[in-house]
C-alpha positions in Angstrom: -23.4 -47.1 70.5 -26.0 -46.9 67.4 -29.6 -46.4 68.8 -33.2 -46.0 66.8 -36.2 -43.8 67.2 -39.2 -43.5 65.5 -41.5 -40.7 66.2 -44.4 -39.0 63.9 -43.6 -35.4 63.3 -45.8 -34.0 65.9 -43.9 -35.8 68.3 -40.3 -34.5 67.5 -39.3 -32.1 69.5 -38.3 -28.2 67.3 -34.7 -29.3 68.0 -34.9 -32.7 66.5 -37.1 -31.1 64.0 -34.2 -28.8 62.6 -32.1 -31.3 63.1 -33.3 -33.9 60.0 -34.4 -30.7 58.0 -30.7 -29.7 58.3 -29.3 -33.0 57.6 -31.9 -33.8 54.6 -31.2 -30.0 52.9 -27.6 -30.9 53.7 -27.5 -34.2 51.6 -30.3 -33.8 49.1 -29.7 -30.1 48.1 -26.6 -29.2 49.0 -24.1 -32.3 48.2 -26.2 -33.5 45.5 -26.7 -30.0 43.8 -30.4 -30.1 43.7 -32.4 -27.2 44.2 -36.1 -28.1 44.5 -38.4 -28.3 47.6 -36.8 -30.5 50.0 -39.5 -30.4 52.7 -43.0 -31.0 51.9 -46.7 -31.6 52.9 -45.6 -35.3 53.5 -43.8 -34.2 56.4 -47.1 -33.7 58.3 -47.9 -37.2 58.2 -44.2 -38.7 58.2 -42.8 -41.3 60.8 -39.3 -40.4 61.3 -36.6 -43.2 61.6 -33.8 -42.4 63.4 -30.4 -43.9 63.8 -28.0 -42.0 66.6 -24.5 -42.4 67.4 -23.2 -40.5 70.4 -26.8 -38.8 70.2 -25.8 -37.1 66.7 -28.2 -38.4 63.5 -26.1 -41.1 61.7 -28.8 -42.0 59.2 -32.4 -41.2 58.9 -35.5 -42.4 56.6 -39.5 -41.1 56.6 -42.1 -43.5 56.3 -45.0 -41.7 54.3 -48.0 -43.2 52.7 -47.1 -43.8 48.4 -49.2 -41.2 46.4 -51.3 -44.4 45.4 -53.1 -44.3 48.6 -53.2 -48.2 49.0 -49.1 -48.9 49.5 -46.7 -47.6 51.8 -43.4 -46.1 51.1 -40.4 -44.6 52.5 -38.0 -42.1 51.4 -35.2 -39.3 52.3 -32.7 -42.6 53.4 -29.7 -40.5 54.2 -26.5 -40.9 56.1 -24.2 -37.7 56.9 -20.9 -37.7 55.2 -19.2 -38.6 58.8 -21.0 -41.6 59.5 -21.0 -43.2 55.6 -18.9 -46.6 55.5 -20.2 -48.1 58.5 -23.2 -50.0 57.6 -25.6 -47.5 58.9 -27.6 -47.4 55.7 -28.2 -51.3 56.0 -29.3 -51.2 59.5 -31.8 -47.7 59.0 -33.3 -49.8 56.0 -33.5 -52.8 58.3 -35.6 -50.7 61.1 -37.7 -48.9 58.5 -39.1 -52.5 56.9 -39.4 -53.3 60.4 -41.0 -50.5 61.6 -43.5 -51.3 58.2 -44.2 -55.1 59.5 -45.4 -53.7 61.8 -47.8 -50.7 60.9 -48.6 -52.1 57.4 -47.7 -55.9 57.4 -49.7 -56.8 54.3 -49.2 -53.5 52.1 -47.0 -53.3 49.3 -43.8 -50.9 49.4 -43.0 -48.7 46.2 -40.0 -46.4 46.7 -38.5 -43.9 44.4 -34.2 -45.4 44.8 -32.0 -43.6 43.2 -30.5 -45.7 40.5 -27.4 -45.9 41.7 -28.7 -47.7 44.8 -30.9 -50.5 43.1 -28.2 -53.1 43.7 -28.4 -51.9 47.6 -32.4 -52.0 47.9 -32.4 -55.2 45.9 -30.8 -57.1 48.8 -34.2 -55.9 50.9 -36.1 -58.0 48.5 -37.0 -54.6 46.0 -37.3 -55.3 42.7 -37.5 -52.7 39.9 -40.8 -51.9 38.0 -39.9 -48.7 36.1 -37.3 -47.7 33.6 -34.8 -45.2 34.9 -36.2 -41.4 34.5 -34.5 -38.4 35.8 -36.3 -37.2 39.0 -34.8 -33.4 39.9 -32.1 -34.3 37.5 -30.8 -37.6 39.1 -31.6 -41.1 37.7 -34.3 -42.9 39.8 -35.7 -46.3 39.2 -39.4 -47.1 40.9 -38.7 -50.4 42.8 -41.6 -52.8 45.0 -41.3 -55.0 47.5 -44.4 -57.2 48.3 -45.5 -58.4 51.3 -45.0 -62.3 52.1 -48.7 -63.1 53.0 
């Protein structure tokens, strides 16, 4: 059975801590051969989003504010090797916009997607607003979605 948590970072506990450093290092650096400074002074302020099966991480997103200071944003969407091809990635993205009606129902979300995923974000109602430019090396595309007011 899938569950969801969210939880800022003060409130993960050190073992869940390591846990989605391991799992983002894992993905972002490791299978994506990307060296460059996975975790960051974001993390302080980060709400964690959490999708568990069998109490093992099957996907996880952070909610952080966007660099703008007005929007929100969300980032680090990952789901581990074992767990890819069930539709986890659709339901994490489904709790983090939640999770955002919620805390910021009237702010605008601007993500960094990796270009290869615009398709996938597009179905959340994300529409791109940059050209593609390599971020670390990969393609990205900036991409918004607007609140309904």
């Amino acid at each position: 059975m899938l569950t969801e948590e969210i939880k800022r970072t003060a409130a993960l506990a050190p073992a869940e801590l390591i846990e989605i450093m391991a799992a983002r290092v894992r993905v972002f650096v490791v299978e994506q051969h990307c060296p460059y400074q996975e975790i960051d002074a974001k993390d302080g302020a980060a709400q964690h989003v959490i999708l568990r099966q069998g109490g093992k991480l099957a996907a996880y997103a952070r909610i952080v504010p966007h660099d703008d200071g007005v929007s929100v944003s969300f980032g680090r969407v990952l789901v581990p090797a074992e767990y890819r091809g069930h539709g986890y990635g659709r339901q994490l993205i489904q709790a983090v916009l939640a999770q955002l009606a919620t805390i910021a129902p009237h702010q605008q979300i601007k993500i960094q997607a990796q270009n290869y995923l615009r398709a996938f974000y597009a179905q959340f109602g994300f529409s791109p607003v940059s050209a593609v430019y390599l971020e670390d090396g990969i393609p990205h595309v900036d991409m918004v979605k607007t609140p309904k007011r």
